[in-house]
N, C-alpha and C positions, 0 to 999 in steps of 0.2 A: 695535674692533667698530663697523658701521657703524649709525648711526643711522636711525631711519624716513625721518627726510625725507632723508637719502642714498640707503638704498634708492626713493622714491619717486621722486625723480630719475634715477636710473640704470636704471629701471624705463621712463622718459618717454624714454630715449636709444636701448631696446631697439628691433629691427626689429619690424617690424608681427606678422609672423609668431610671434614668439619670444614678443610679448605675449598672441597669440591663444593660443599651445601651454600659455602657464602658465597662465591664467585657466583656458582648459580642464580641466587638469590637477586647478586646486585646485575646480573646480565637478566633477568626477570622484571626487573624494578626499571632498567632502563629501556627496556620492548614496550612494557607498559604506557612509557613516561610517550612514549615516540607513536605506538597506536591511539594513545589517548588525542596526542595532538594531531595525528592525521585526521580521526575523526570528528575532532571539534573544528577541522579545517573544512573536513567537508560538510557539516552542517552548517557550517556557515556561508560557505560557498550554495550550497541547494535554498537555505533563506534566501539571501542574497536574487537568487534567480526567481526565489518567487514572489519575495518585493519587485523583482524588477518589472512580472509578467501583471503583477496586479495593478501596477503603477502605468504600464503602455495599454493597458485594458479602460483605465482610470480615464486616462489621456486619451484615447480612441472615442469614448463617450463622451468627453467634452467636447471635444470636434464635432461630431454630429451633432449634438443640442447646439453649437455654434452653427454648425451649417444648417439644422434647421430654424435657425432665430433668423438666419441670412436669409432665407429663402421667401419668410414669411415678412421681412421687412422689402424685401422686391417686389412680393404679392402685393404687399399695401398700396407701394407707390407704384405698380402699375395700375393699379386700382383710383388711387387719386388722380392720376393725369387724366384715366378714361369720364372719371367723374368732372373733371375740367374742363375736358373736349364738349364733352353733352354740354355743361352747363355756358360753354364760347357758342357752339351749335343754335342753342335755346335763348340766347341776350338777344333780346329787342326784336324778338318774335313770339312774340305774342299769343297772336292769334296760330301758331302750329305749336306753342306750349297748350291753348286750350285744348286742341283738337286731340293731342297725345292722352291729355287729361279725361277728354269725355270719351275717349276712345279706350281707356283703358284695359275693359274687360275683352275686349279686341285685340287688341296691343299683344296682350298676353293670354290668348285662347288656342295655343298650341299651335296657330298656324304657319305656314314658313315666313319667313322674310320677307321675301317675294310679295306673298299674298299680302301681308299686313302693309308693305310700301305701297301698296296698289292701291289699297284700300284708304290710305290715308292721303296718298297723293290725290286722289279722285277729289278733294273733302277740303283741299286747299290750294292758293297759289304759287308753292313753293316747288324747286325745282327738283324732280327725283333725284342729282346727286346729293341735294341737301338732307332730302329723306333716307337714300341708302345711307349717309355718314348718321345718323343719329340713331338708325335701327341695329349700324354695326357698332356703335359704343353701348347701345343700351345691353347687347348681347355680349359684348366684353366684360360688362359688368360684373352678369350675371354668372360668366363662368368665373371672374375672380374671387366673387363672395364663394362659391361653390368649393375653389380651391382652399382659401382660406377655411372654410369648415372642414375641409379633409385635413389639414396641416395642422388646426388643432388639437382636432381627436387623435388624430396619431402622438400628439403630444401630451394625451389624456385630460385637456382641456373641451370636455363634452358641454359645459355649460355655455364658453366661448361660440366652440363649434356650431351648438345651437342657434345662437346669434345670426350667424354668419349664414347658416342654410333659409334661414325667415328673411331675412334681407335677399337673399337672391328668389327666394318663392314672391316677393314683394315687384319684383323684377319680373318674374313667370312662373305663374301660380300653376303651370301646367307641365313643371318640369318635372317629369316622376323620376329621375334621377334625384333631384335634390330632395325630394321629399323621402324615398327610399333609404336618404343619409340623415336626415334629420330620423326618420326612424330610428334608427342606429343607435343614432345621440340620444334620444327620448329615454332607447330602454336599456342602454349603458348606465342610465342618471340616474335611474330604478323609474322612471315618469312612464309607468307601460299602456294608461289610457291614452297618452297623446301618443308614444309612438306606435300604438296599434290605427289610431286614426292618420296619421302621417304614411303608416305600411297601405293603409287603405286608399288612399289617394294616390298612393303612385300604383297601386293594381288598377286601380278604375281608371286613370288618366292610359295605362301602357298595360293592358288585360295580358301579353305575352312578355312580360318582364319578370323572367324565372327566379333572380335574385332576388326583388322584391317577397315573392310567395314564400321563399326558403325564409328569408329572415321571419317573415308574418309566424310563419310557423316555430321558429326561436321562439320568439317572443310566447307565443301561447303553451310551446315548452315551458318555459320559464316561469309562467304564473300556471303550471299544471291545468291546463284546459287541454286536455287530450283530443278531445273528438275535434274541436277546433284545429291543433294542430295536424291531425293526420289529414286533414281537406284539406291546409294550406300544402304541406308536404305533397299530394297526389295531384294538387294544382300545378305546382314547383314540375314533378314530374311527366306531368300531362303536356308542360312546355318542352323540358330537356331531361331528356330520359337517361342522360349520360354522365350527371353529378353525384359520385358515390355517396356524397352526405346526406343527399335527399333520401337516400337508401338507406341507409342505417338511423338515422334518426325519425324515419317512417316507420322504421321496425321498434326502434327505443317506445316510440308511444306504442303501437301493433301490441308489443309486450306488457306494458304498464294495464292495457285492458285487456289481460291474459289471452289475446288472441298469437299463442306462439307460433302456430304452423305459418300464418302469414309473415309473421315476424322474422321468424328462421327464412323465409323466402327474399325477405330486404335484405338482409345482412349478408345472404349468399349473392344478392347482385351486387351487392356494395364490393362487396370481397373482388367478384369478376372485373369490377371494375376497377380498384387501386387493392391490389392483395398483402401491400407494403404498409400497411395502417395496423399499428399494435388495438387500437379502440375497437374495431371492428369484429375482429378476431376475439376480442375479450367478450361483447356484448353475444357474437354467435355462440360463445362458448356456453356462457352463463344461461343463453336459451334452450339449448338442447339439454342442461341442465334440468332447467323446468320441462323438457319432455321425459325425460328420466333416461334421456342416451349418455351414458356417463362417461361411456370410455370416447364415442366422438368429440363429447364434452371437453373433455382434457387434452385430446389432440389440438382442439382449435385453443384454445389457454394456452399450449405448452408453444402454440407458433406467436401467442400476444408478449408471453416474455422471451420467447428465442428475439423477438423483431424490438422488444424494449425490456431491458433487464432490471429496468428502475421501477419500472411497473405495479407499484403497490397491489391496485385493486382487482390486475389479474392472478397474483400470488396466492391473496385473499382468497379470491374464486376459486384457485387452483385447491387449496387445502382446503377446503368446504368438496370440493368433487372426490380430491385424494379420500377423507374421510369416510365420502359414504360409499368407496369403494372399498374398505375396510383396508386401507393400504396407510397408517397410523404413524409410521416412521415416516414414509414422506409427505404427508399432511403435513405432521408435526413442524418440517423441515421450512414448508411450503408459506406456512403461519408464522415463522421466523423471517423470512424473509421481506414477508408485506411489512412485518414493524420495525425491520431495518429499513426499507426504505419511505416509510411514514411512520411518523413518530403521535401520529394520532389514531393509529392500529395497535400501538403496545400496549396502554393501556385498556383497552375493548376486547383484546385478545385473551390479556391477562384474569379478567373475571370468568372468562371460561376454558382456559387451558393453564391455570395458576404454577404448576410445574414445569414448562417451560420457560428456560433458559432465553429472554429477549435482548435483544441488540440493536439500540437506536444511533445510527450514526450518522443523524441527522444533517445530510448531505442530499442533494439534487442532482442526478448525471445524464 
């Protein structure tokens, strides 16, 4: 084996050239050596960051589910102490437990406080503070079970929830708010006969409760009852003329029973009234489609993905319009895009445009 200073010698014997080609070579080999580790520095450093943001993301959501477990264990136990008051309230009275008892359908027939202490104090010998202190826990109750049904469902505990809004209807059968929520819960749980009968009690107990008719009208969305839905929708409306959803989902059914020129007239109120809604702009799009206005077609499309670019099913839209305006390259382009951003458009795509090039990168933004 040859020594350094042999090699260094026979190094000094080399052509000019052959000493230039090595030196290069080993000044190549060490930029390399020195690039490679910068950027295995900075890949590690960019993981690093994004361990970190998914980790204080991780940890952000546990805090909430802790702070909502906190919140719902206060619920409780405001809830038991009011149950406690009523029941210290109630010992060794007897006869104003009976009264509350035959009184019941009274108790809870929507009337104020007021009237129903009036009513009851008339009916026994007890003293109206004693009556206001039991008509204001029984009302405390009813808004805790009430709370507690909202703090479920937001937790996607609809079955809980459900619970919790019957116990306060047990409370005041005449609450169209709670009944309104139990709706909610009924047809979150797929249960859409009871919460169409639940949507119905709170329009009959509170006939200008606009919330209520909008959801009624979800719901008969939902189980495809059209003509149902567009009453509850123009019910909805008939209260509050100024909720863009009542709008646009008054035209969604308008359209399903191909009446589009009404249709196109919901969608343009909806639009006057939140013009920030990529949905809205998709549905007017797709309408004037079915009137065969192709090119205002695309304009309203091209404002549903300027305002949402993830927007699969106006992409969709859009190269179904592009197409049958014989504009084939940006179809083409148009149809690429909806199955990058749904990965349940690539294959649907692919059975009728098989030569295109698709790209699922199965990501949400």
């Amino acid at each position: 084996m040859a020594t350094w200073k042999e090699w260094i010698r026979d190094f000094r014997r080399k052509p000019k050239w052959d000493k230039v080609t090595l030196i290069l070579t080993i000044l190549f080999f060490i930029v390399g050596l020195i690039v490679g580790f910068l950027l295995n520095d900075a890949a590690r450093v960019d993981l690093q960051t994004k361990h970190d943001t998914l980790m204080e993301e991780v940890n952000r959501t546990n805090r909430e589910l802790i702070e909502n477990r906190k919140e719902l264990k206060e619920t409780h136990f405001e809830l038991n102490k009011s149950n406690e008051k009523l029941d210290k309230l109630l010992a060794g009275q007897g006869g104003l437990a009976d009264i509350l008892r035959k009184n019941k359908d009274l108790q809870f027939s929507g009337l104020s406080e007021e009237e129903v202490e009036r009513i009851i104090y008339n009916q026994t010998g007890f003293t109206q503070e004693e009556i206001t202190n039991i008509a204001k826990e029984i009302k405390n109750i009813t808004s805790s079970y009430v709370e507690l049904g909202l703090s479920y469902s937001t937790l996607g505990d609809d079955e809980k929830a459900i619970d919790f809004y019957k116990l306060a209807l047990q409370k005041n059968s005449k609450n169209a708010e709670a009944w309104n929520y139990l709706g909610n819960s009924f047809m979150a749980a797929g249960n859409y006969s009871e919460a169409k009968k639940a949507f119905d009690n709170a329009t009959n107990i509170s006939p200008d409760y606009h919330i209520a008719f909008y959801n009624k009208g979800v719901l008969f969305s939902t189980i495809n009852k059209s003509p149902e839905a567009i009453m509850a929708y123009e019910a909805a409306i008939d209260i509050n003329d100024s909720f863009p959803f009542d709008w646009n989902n008054l035209g969604m059914e308008l359209r399903k029973t191909l009446d589009y020129d009404r249709a196109l007239y919901c969608f343009e109120r909806a639009i006057n009234l939140s013009s920030g809604v990529a949905g809205i702009w998709n549905n007017k799009g797709i309408t004037l489609a079915d009137l065969g206005r192709l090119n205002e077609s695309l304009d309203a499309l091209n404002n549903a993905t300027n305002l949402s670019i993830c927007y699969a099913d106006a992409w969709l839209n859009k190269g179904n319009v592009l197409y049958r305006l014989g504009r084939y390259k940006e179809s083409e382009n148009a149809y690429i895009n909806a199955a990058r951003y749904d990965c349940h458009y690539r294959d649907l795509l692919r059975k009728y445009f098989p030569d295109i090039e698709y790209c699922c990168e199965d990501y949400c933004c």
